[in-house]
C-alpha positions as CSV (number, residue, x, y, z in Angstrom):
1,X,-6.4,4.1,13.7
2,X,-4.6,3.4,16.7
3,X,-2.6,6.4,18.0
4,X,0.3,4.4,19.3
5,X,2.0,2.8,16.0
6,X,4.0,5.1,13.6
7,X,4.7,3.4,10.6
8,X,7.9,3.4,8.6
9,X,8.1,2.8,4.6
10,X,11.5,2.0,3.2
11,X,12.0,1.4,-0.4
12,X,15.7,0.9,-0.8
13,X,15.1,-2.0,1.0
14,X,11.2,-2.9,0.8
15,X,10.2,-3.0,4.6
16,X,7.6,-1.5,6.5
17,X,8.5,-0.9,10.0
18,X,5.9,-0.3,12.6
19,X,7.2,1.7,16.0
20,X,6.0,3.0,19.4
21,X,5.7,6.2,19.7
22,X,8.2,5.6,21.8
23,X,10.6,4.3,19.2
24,X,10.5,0.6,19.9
25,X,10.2,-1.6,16.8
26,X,7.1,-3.7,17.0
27,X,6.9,-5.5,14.0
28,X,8.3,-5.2,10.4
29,X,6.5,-6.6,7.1
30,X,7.5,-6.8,3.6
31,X,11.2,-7.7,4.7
32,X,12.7,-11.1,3.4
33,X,11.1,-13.8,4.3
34,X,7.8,-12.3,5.1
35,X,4.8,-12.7,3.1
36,X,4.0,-9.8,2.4
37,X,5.5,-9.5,-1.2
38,X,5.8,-6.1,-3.0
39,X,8.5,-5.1,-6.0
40,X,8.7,-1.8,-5.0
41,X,6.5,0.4,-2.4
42,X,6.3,3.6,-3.3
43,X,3.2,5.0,-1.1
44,X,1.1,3.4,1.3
45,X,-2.1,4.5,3.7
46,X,-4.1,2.3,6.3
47,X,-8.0,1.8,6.4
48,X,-10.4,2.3,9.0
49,X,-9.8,-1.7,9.7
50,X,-6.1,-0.6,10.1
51,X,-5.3,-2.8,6.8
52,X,-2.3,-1.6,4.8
53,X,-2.4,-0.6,1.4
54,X,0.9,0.0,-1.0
55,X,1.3,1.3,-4.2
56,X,3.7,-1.2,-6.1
57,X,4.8,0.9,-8.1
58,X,7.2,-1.3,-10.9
59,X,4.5,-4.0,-10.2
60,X,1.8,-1.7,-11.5
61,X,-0.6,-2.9,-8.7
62,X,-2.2,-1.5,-5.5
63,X,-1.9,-4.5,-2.6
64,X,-3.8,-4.7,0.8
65,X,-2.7,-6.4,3.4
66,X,-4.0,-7.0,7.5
67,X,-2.1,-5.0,9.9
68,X,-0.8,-8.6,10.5
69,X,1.0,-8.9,6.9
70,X,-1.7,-11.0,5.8
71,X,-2.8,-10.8,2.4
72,X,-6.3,-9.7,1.4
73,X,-6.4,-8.3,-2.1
74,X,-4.8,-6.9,-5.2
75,X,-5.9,-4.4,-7.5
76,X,-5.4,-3.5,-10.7
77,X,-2.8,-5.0,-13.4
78,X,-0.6,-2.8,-16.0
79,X,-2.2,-1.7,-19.2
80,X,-3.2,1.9,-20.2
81,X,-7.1,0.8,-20.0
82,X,-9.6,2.4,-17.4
83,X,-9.0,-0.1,-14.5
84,X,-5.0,-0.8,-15.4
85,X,-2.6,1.0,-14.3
86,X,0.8,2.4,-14.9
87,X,3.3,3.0,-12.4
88,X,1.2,3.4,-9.2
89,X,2.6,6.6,-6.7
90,X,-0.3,8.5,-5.1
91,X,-2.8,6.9,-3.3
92,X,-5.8,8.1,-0.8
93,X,-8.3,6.4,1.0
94,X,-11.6,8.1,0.3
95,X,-15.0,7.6,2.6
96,X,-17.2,4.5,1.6
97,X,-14.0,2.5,0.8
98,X,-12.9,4.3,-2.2
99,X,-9.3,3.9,-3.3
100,X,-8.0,7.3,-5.4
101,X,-4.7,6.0,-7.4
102,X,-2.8,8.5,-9.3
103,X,-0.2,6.5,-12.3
104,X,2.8,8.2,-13.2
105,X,2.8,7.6,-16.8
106,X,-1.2,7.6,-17.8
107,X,-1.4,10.8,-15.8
108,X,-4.2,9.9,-14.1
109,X,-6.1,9.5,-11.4
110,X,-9.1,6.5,-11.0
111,X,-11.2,5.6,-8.6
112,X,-11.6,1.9,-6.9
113,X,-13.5,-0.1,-4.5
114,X,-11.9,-1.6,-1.8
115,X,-15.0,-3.7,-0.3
């Protein structure tokens, strides 16, 4: 990951800000207009490849994005089945492209691909 970009999540106002470490706004994604579309972030982390992934977490889906805002892939759908999930929060990014996803309301935590 590059060591010169902080990024910001907001949720009141779904936006992802990304900043110098300076403090300079470089870029913001998720904000109207853009196409990154989520309902409401509630966690996100960044792959080796520097692609963003969000919990969205009334959407009941995990979303990856390019550092651009581009859209790559979405996983899972909501359902109380292995595979659904259920109000999305925690997320980690596990070696050999393994997504760990913790749902509020199954209480659980599962294990994804991300290739």
């Amino acid at each position: 990951l590059t060591a010169d970009e902080v990024y910001v999540l907001c949720d009141d106002n779904p936006c992802l800000h990304v900043f110098s470490h300076a403090g300079e706004r470089l870029r913001s994604l998720l904000s109207s207009g853009h196409q990154m579309q989520v309902t409401n972030p509630y966690f996100f982390c960044l792959d080796a490849a520097e692609n963003i992934i969000i919990s969205d977490f009334l959407a009941d889906r995990i979303q990856i994005f390019s550092k651009e805002g581009n859209f790559i892939q979405t996983i899972g759908e909501e359902g109380q089945q292995p595979g659904m999930l259920c109000l999305p929060k925690g997320i980690a990014l596990m070696e050999q492209l393994s997504l760990v996803v913790v749902s509020q309301n199954k209480n659980s935590l599962q294990i994804f691909s991300c290739q």
